[in-house]
N, C-alpha and C positions, 0 to 999 in steps of 0.2 A: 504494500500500500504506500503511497505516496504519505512523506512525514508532513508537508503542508494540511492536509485532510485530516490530520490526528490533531492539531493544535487549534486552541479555542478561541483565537483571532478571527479565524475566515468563518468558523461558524456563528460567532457573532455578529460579524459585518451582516449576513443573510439572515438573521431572524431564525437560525433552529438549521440542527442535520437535515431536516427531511426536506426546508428550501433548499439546501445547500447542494441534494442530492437532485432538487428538480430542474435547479439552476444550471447544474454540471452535465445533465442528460440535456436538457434544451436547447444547451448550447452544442452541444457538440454534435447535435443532429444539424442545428443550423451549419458550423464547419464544415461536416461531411457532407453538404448540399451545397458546398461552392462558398459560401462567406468567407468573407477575410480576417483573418485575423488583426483585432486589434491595440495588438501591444506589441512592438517592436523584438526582435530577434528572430531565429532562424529555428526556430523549436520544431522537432520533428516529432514531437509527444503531444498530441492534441488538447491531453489532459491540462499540461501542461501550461499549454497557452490560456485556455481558459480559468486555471489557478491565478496563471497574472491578472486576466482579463478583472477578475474578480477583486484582485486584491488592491487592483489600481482604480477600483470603482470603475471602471467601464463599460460593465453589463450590472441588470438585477433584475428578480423580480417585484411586481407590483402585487398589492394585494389579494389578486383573482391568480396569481401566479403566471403571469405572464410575461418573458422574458424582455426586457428592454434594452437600448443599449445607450450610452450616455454620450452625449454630444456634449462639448466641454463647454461652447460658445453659444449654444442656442436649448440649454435644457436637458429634455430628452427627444429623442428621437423613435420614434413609433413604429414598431417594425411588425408587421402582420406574418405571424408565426401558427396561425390557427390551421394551414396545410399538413404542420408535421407531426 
């Protein structure tokens, strides 16, 4: 298991394991359908990128649980995820 996933930061940032775990599948359904990633480096761990993604605040869920991703200059950004 990845030691990010064990430490009580990233589960607090997302409100609880169980967003944590719906956040990390949401998202990497989105990746594996062609999205880019958005945090910088060369990661060939999908997981991976989405642990940054997460940790830099760049994606989350909303209350209804659904994935958004953060646009630094204009809020959030509203991404229609209800296909996957």
């Amino acid at each position: 298991m990845i030691d990010e996933l064990r430490e009580e930061a990233i589960v607090a940032k997302v409100g609880g394991r169980f967003k944590l775990s719906t956040l990390i599948q949401k998202r990497l359904v989105a990746l594996n359908s062609g999205s880019r990633p958005l945090v910088d480096g060369n990661e060939d761990d999908k997981i991976q990128i989405v642990i940054k993604e997460i940790m830099q605040d760049k994606i989350y869920l909303d209350t209804d649980s659904n994935l958004h991703v953060a646009d630094g200059q204009h809020g959030t950004s509203d991404l229609d995820f209800t296909q996957l």
